[in-house]
VEXROGU-969922 format. One line per 2 residues: their letters; for each residue x, y, z of N, C-alpha, C. Coordinates in steps of 0.1 Angstrom, whole numbers, plus 5000, padded with zeros to 4 digits. Layout:
a> X:Y:Z:X:Y:Z:X:Y:Z; ... .
REM end
This chain:
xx> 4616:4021:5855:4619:4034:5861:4620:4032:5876; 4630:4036:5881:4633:4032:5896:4623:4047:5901 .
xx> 4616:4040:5914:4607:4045:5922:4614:4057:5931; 4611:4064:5938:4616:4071:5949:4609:4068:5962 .
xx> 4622:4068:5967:4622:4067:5983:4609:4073:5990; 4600:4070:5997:4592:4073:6003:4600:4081:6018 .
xx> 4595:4090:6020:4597:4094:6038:4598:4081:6048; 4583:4074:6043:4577:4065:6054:4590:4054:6054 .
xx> 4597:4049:6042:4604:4037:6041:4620:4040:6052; 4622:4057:6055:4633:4058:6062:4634:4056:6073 .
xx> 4618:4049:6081:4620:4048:6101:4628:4039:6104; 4631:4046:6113:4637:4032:6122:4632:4017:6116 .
xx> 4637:4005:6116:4635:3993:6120:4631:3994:6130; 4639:3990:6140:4636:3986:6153:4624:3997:6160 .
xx> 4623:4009:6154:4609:4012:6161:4597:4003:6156; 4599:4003:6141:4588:3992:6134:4584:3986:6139 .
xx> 4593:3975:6143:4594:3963:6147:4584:3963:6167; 4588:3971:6173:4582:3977:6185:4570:3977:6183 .
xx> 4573:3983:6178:4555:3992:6174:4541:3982:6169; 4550:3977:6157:4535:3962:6151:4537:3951:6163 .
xx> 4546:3948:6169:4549:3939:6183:4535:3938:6192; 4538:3953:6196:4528:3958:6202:4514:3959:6206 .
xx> 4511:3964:6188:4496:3961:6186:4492:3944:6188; 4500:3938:6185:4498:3924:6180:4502:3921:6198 .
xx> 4503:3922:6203:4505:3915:6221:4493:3920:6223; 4492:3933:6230:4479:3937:6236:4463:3931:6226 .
xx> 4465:3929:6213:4454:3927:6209:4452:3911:6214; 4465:3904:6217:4461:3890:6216:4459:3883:6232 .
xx> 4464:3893:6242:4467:3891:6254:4451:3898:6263; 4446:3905:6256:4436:3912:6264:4426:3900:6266 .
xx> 4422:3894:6253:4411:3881:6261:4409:3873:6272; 4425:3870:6271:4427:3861:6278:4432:3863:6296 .
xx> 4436:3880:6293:4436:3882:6311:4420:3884:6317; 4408:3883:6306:4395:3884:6311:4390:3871:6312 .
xx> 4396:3864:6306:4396:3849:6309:4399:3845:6324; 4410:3846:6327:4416:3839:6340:4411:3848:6349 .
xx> 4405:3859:6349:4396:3861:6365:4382:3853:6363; 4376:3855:6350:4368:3845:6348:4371:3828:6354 .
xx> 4380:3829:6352:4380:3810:6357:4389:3810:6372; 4395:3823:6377:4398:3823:6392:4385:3829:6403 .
xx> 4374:3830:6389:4363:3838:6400:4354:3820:6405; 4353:3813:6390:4351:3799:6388:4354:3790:6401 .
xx> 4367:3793:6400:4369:3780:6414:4368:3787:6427; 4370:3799:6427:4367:3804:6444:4353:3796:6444 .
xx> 4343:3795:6435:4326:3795:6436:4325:3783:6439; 4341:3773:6429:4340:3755:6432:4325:3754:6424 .
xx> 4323:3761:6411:4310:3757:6406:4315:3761:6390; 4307:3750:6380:4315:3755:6363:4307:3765:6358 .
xx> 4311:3769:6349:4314:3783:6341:4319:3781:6324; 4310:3786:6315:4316:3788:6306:4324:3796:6305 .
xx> 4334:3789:6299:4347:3802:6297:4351:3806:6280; 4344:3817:6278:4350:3815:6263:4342:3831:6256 .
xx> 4341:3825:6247:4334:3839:6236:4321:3829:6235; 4311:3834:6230:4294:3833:6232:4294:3839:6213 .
xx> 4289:3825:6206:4293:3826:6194:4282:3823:6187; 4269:3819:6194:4255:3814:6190:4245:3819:6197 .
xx> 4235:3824:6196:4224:3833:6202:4217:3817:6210; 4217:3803:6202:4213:3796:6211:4216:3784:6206 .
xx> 4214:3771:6216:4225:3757:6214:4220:3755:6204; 4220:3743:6199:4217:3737:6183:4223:3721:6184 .
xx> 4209:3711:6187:4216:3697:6191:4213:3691:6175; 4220:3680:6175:4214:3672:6161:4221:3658:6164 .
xx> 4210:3645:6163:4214:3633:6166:4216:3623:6154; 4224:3619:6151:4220:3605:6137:4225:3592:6149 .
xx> 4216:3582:6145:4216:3567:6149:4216:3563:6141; 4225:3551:6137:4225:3546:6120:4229:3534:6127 .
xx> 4229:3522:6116:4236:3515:6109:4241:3511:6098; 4245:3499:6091:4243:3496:6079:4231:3501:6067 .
xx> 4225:3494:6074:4210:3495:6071:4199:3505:6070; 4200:3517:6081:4194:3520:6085:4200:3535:6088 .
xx> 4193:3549:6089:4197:3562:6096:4185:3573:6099; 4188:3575:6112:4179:3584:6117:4182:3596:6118 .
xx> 4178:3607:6119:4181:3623:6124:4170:3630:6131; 4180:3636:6140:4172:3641:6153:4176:3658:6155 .
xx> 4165:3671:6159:4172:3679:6157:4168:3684:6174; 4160:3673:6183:4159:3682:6193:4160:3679:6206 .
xx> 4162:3691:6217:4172:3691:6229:4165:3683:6237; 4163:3675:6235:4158:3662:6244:4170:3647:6244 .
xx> 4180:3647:6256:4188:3634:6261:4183:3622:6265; 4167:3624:6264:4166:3611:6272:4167:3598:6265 .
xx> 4164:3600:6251:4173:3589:6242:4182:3584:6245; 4195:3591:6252:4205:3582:6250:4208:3578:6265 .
xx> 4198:3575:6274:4197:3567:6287:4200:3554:6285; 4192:3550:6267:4193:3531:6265:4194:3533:6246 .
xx> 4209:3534:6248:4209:3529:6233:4214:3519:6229; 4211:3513:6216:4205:3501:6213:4219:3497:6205 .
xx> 4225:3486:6215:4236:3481:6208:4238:3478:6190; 4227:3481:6186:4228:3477:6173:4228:3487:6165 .
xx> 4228:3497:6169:4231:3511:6163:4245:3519:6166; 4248:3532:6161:4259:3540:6163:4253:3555:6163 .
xx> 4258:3562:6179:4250:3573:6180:4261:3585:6177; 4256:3594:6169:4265:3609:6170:4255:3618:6174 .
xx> 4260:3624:6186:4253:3635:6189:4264:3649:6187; 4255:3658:6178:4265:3671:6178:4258:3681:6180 .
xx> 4266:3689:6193:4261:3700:6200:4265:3712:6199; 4259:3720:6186:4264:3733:6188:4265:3745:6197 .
xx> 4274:3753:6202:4275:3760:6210:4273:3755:6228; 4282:3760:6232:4288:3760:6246:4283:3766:6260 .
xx> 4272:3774:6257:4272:3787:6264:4264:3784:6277; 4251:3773:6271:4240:3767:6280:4246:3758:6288 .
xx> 4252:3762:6303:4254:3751:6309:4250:3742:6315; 4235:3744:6319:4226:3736:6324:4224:3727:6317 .
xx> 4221:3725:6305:4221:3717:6292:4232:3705:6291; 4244:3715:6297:4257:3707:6289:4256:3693:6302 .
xx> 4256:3700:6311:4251:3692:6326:4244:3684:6328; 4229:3684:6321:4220:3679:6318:4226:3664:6313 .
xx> 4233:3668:6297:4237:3655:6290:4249:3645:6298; 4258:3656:6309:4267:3651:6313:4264:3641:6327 .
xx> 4249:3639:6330:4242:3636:6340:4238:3622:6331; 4235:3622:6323:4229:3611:6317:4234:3604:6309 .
xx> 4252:3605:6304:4262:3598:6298:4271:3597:6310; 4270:3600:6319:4279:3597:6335:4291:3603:6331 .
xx> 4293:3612:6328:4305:3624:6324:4310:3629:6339; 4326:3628:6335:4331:3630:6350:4328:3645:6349 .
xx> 4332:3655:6361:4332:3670:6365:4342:3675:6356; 4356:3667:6355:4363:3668:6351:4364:3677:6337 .
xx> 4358:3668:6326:4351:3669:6317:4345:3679:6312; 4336:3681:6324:4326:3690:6317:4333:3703:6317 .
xx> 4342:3702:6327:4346:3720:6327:4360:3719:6324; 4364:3709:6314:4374:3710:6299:4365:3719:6288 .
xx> 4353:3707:6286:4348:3710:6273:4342:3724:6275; 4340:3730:6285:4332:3743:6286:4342:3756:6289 .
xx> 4358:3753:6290:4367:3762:6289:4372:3762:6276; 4370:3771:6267:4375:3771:6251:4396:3777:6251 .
xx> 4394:3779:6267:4412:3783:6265:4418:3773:6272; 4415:3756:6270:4423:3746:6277:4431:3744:6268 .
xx> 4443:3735:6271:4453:3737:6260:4442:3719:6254; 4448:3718:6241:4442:3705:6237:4450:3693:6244 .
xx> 4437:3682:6246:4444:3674:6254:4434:3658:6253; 4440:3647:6258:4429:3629:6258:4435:3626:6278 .
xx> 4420:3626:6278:4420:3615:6288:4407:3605:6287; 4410:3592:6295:4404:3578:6291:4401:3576:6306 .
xx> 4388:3575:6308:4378:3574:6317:4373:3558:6315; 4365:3556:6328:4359:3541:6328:4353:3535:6315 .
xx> 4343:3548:6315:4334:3547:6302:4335:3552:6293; 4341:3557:6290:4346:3566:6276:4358:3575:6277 .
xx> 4366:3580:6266:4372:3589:6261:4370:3603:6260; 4384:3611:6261:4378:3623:6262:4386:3632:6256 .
xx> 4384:3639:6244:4394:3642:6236:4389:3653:6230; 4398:3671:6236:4393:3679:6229:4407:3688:6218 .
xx> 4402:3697:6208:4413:3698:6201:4410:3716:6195; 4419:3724:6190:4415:3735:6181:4414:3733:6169 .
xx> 4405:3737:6160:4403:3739:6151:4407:3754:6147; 4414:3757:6135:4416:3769:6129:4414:3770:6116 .
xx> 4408:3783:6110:4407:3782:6101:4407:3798:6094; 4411:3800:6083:4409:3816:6077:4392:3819:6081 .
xx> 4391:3831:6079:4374:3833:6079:4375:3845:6063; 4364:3844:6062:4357:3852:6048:4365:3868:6052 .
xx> 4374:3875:6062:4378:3889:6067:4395:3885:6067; 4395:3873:6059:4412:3865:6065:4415:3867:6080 .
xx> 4410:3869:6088:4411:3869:6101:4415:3852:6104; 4423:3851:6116:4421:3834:6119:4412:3833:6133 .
xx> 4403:3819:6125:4391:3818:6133:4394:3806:6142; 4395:3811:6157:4400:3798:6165:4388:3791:6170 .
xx> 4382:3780:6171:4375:3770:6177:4379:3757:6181; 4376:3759:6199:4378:3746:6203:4365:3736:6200 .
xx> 4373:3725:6199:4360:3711:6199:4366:3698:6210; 4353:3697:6212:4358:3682:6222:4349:3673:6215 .
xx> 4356:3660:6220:4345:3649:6216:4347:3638:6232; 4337:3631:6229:4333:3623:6239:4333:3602:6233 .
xx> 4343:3597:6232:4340:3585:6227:4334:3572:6234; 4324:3567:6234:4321:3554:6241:4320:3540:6233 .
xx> 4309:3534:6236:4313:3520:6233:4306:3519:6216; 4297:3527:6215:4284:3529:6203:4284:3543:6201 .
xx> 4290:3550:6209:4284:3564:6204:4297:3576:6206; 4295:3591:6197:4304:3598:6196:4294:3612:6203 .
xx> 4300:3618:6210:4295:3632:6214:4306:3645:6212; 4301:3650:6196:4309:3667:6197:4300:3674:6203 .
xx> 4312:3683:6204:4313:3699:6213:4317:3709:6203; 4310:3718:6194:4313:3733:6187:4311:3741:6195 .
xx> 4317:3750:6193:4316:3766:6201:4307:3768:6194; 4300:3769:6177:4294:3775:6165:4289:3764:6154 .
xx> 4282:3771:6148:4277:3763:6138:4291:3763:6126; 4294:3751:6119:4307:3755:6111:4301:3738:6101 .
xx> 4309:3740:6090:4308:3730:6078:4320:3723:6082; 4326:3717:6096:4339:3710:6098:4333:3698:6088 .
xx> 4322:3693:6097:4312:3674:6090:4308:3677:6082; 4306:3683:6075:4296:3687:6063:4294:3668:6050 .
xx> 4306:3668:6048:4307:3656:6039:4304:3644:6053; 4311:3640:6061:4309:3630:6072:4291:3629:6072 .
xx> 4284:3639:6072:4272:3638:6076:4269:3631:6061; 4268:3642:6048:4260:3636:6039:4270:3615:6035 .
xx> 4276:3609:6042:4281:3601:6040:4273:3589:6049; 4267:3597:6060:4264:3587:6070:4246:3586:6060 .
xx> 4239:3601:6056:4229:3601:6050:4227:3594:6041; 4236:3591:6034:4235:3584:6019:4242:3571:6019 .
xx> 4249:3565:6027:4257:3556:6029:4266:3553:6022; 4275:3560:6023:4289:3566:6012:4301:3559:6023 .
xx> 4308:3552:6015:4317:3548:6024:4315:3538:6036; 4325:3542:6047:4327:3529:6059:4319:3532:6070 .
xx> 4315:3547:6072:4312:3552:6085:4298:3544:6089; 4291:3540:6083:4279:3532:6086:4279:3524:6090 .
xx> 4292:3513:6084:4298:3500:6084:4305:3500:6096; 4311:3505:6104:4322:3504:6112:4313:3513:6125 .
xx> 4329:3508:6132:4322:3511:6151:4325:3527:6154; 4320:3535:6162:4324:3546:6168:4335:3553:6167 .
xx> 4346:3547:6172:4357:3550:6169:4362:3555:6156; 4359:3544:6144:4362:3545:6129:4358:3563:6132 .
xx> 4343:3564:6135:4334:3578:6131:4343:3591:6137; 4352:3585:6149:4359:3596:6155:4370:3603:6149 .
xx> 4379:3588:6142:4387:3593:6132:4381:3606:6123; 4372:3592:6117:4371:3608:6106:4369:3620:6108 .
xx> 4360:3625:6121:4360:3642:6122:4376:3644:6129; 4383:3639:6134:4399:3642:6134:4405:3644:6122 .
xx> 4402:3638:6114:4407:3635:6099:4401:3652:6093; 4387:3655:6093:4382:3666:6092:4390:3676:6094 .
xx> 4390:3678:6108:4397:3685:6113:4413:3695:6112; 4418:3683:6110:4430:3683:6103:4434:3690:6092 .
xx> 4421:3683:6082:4422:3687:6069:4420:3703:6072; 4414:3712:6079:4413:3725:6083:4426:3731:6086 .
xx> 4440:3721:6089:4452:3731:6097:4457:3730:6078; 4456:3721:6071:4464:3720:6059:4457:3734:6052 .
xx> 4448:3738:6052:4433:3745:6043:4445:3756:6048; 4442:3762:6062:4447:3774:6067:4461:3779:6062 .
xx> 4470:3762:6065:4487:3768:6059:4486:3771:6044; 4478:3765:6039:4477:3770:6024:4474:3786:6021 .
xx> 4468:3787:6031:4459:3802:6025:4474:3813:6032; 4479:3807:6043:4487:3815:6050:4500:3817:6039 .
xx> 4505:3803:6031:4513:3803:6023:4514:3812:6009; 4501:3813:6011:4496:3821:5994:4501:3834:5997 .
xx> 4497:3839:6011:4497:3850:6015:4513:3857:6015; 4521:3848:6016:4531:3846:6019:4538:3851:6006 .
xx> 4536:3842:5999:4538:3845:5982:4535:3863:5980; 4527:3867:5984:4521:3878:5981:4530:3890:5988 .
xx> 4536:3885:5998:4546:3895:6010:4555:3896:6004; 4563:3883:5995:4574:3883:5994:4584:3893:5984 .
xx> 4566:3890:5973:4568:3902:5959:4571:3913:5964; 4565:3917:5980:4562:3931:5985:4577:3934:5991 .
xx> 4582:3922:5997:4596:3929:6000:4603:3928:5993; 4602:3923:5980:4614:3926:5971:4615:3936:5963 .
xx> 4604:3939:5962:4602:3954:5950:4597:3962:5958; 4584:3963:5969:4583:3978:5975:4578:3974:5989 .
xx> 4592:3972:5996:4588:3973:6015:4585:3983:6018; 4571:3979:6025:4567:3992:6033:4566:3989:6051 .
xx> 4564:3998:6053:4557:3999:6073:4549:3984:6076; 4537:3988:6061:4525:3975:6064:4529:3962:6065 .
xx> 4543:3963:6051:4548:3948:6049:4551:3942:6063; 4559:3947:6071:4565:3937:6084:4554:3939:6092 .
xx> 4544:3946:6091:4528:3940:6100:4527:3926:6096; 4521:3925:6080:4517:3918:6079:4527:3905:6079 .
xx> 4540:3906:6083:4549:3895:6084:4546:3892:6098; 4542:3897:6104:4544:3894:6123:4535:3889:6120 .
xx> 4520:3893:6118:4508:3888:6119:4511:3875:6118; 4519:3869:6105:4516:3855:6099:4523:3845:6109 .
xx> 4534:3854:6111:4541:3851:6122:4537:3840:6136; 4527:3853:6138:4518:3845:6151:4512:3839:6145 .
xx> 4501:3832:6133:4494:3828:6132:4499:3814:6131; 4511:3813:6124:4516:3801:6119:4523:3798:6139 .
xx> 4525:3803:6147:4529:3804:6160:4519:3795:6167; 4506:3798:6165:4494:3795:6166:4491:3782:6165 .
xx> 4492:3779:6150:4493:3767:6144:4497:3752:6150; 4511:3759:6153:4520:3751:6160:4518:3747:6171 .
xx> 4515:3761:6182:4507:3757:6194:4498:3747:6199; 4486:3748:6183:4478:3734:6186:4479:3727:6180 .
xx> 4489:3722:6170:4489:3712:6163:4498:3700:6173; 4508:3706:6184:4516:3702:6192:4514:3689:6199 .
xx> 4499:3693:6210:4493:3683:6215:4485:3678:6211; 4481:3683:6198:4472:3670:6191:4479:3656:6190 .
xx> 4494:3662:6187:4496:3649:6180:4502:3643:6190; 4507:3649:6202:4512:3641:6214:4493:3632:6218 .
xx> 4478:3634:6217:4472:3627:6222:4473:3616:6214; 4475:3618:6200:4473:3606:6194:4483:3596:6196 .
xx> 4500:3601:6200:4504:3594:6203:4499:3585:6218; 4492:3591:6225:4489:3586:6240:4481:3578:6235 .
xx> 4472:3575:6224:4464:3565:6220:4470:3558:6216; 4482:3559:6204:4488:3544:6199:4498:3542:6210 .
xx> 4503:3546:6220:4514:3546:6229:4505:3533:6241; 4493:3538:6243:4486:3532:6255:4476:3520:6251 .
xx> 4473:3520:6241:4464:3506:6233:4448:3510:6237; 4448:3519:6245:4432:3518:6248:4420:3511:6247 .
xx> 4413:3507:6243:4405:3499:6240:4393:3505:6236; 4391:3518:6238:4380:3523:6230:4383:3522:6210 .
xx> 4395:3520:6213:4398:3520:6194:4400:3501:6193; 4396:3502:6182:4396:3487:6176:4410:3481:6168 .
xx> 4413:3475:6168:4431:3467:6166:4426:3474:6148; 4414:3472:6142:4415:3472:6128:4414:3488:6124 .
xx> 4409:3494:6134:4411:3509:6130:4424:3517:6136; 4435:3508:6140:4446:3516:6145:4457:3521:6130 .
xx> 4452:3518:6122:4463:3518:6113:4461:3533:6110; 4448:3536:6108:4438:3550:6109:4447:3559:6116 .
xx> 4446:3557:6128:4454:3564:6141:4466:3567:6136; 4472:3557:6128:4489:3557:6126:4486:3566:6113 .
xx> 4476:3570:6106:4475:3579:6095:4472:3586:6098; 4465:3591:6109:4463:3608:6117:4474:3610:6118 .
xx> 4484:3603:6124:4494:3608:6133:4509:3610:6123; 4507:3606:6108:4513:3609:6100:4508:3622:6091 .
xx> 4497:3629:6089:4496:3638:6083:4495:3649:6097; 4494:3648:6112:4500:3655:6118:4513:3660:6115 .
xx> 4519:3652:6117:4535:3653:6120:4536:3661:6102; 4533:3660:6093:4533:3667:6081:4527:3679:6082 .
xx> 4517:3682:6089:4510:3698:6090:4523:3704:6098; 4530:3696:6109:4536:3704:6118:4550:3706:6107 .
xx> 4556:3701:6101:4567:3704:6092:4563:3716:6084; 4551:3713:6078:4550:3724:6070:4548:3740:6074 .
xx> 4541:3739:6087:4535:3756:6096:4554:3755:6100; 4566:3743:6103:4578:3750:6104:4583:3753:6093 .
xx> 4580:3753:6080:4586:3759:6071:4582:3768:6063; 4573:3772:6071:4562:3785:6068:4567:3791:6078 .
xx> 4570:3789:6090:4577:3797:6101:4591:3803:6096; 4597:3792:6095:4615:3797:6086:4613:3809:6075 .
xx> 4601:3803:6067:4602:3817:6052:4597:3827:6061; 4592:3828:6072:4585:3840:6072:4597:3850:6082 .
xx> 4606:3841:6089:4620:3847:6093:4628:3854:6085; 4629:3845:6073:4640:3851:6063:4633:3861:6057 .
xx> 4618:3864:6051:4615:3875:6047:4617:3887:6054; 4613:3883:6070:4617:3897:6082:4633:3900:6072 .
xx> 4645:3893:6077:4654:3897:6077:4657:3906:6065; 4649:3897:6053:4651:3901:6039:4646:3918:6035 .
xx> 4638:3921:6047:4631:3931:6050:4640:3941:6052; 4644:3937:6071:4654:3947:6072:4668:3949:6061 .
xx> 4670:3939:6055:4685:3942:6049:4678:3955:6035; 4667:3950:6027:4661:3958:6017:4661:3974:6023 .
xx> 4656:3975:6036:4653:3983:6041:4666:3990:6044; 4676:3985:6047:4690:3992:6056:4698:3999:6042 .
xx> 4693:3987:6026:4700:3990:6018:4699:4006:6012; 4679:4004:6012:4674:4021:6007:4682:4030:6014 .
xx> 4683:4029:6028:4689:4043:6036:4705:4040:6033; 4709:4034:6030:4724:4036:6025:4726:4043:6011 .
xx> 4716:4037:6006:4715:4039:5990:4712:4057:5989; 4707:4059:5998:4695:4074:5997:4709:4083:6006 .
xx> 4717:4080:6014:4731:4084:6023:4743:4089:6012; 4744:4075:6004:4753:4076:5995:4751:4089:5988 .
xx> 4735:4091:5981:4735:4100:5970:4734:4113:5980; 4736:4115:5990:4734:4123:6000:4747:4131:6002 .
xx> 4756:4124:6002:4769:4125:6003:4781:4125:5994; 4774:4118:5985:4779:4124:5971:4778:4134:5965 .
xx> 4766:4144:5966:4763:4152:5962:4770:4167:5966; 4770:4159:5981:4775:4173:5990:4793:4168:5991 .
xx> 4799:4160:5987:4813:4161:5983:4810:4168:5967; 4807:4170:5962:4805:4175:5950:4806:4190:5949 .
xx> 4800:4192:5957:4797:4209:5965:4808:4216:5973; 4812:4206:5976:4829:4210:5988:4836:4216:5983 .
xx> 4842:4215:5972:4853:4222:5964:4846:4238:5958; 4834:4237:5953:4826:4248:5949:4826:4258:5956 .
xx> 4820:4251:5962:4818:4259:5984:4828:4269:5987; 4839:4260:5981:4857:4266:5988:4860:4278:5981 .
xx> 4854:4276:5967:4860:4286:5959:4853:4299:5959; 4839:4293:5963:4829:4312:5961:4833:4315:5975 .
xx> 4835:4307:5991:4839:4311:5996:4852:4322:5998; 4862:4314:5994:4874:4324:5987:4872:4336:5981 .
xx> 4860:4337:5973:4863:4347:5964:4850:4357:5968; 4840:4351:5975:4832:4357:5981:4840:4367:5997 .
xx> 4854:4369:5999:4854:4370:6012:4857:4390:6008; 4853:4400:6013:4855:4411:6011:4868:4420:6012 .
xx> 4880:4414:6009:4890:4424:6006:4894:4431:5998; 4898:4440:6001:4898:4453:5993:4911:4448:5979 .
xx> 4922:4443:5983:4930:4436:5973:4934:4425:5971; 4924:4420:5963:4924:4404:5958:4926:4407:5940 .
xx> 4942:4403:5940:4943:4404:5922:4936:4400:5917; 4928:4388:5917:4922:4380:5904:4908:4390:5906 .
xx> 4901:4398:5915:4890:4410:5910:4893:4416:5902; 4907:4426:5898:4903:4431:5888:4906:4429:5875 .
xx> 4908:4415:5875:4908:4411:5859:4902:4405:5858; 4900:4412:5839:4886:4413:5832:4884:4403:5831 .
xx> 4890:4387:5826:4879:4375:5827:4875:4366:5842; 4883:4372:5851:4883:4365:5866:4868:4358:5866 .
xx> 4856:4363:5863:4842:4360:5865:4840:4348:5860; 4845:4350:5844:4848:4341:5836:4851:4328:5842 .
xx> 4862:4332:5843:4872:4323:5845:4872:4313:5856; 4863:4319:5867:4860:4314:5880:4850:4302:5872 .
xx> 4841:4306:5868:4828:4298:5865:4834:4284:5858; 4845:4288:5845:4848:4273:5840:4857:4267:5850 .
xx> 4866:4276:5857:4868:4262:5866:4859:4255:5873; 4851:4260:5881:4839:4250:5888:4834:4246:5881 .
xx> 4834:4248:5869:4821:4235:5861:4828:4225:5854; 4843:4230:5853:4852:4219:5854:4853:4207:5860 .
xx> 4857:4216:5872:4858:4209:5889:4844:4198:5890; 4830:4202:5885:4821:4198:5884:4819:4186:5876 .
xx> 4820:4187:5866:4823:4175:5853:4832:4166:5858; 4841:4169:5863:4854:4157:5867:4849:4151:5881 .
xx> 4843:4154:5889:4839:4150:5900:4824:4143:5894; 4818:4145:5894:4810:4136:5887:4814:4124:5878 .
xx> 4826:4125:5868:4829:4112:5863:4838:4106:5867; 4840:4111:5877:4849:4103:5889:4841:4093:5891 .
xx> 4831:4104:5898:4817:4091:5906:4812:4082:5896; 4811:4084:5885:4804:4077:5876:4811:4063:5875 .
xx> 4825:4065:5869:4831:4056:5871:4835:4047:5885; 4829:4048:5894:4836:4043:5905:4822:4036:5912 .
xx> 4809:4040:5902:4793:4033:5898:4793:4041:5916; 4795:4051:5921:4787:4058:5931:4773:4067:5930 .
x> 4774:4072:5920:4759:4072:5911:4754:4067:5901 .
REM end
């Protein structure tokens, strides 16, 4: 049984289209103009500043030193450990939350971290980016991911690479390492066996695995839109098309310079990576370049649904015009005749004979029948 036309399905497009625009700019543009007085109040002061959202009530450090052989865990805010660490070990330190800058400064005092640095990793709206310092690497990236409200949940991470040891940066507590850790605890795999670097990969590798997680969930969603515009477009549906729109926009945005840094690492040879873990590198940088194909062809379906939108949409108001207008050519000839016979003169022959009433009525319903199977035939109704 075909449905009826809703009111709501006959607006404008193009107001539509205005309108969910809209919401979706101001909602995505307001952080970020609180941002940049924030970081133009920053450098008038020539002193750092976190810049970002405040996403943990308080930091959260955790240290493993491992080798082969051997693994330690450390849960507390004390750096003075890593003044002299012991070439025969491999240090991860991971630092939840951004907010404490004294802290961050603290560590940045005692791994000889340029200024530079510190107020990358403590701006969460830098675009992602590697630079290579005397003593280490410096490499921060977005993470995205759905959250339990399908909202998309942005977090930046940096990391810090040296000769023995790896230093992340979370805005939050999150399960990015979850397996990396129980791997280093149980000694599962290479991460024990191999140098720093190897360890970097893998939370890149992590990470990653998070942009494929998200296009998945974004794809599904997608699936779900698509049923919506073929059988019942609504208002909501092209929200929820823009939305994905930007999200998969998003996507793109940081998947971009990820994979330009990794190029700058196999491009430049650096030396913080090891000749035997470059092949690694060349396998980041191929399921990059795969995440970015796929958010572009999640971008393309989600164009042709818009369009597929407006055309479903242009079809109902033609469709709803047609029987609009059919109806009232239907009436035109009717119209003419009560007109005529409605007009008050005193000598009109066909009044006073006796079947005229009659006679009037089967022609229009005549008139009526044939005009209809006109239409019928000609599939206008």
């Amino acid at each position: 049984m075909r449905k009826k036309i809703k009111p709501i399905d006959l607006v404008r497009p193009d107001k539509l289209l205005f309108t969910g625009l809209k919401t979706l700019t101001e909602f995505t543009l307001t952080p970020l103009n609180m941002y940049a007085d924030l970081k133009a109040q920053s450098k008038g002061k020539a002193e750092i500043t976190f810049i970002g959202e405040k996403k943990l009530e308080e930091v959260k450090v955790q240290l493993f030193s491992f080798n082969e052989k051997e693994v330690e865990e450390s849960i507390e805010k004390n750096f003075q450990s890593m003044k002299s660490l012991a070439s025969s070990h491999i240090y991860w330190l991971n630092i939840h939350g951004l907010h404490e800058v004294e802290l961050i400064q603290e560590l940045a005092s005692i791994m000889d971290l340029d200024r530079l640095s510190v107020r990358q990793l403590l701006d969460t709206t830098q675009r992602p980016k590697v630079e290579e310092f005397d003593n280490y690497l410096f490499f921060n990236l977005k993470s995205i991911l759905l959250d339990n409200e399908n909202r998309l949940d942005v977090e930046q991470l940096s990391f810090v690479l040296g000769k023995n040891y790896v230093i992340s940066f979370q805005e939050k507590e999150s399960d990015h390492f979850d397996d990396i850790r129980s791997k280093i605890r149980e000694g599962i795999g290479f991460v024990r066996k191999r140098t720093s670097d190897y360890l970097l990969i893998q939370l890149l590798d992590a990470i990653l695995d998070n942009y494929f997680e998200t296009i998945e969930d974004i794809n599904e969603d997608i699936a779900k839109l698509e049923k919506e515009v073929y059988n019942d477009p609504r208002k909501e549906t092209l929200f929820e098309l823009e939305k994905s729109k930007k999200r998969a926009d998003l996507i793109k945005k940081s998947l971009t310079p990820m994979i330009e840094s990794i190029n700058y690492i196999l491009n430049n040879r650096t030396s913080f990576f090891q000749k035997p873990n470059i092949k690694y590198i060349n396998d980041l940088r191929m399921s990059c370049a795969n995440a970015l194909e796929e958010v572009d062809s999640t971008a393309r379906a989600l164009e042709s649904l818009t369009n597929i939108y407006y055309a479903s949409l242009s079809q109902k108001m033609n469709e709803t015009m047609k029987v609009l207008t059919t109806v009232a050519t239907i009436f035109i000839p009717l119209t003419f005749i009560a007109g005529i016979y409605g007009m008050n003169f005193e000598y009109m022959p066909e009044l006073q004979y006796k079947y005229g009433y009659f006679t009037i009525w089967g022609v229009m319903i005549l008139i009526f029948i044939a005009m209809v199977v006109y239409f019928k035939r000609k599939k206008w109704l």
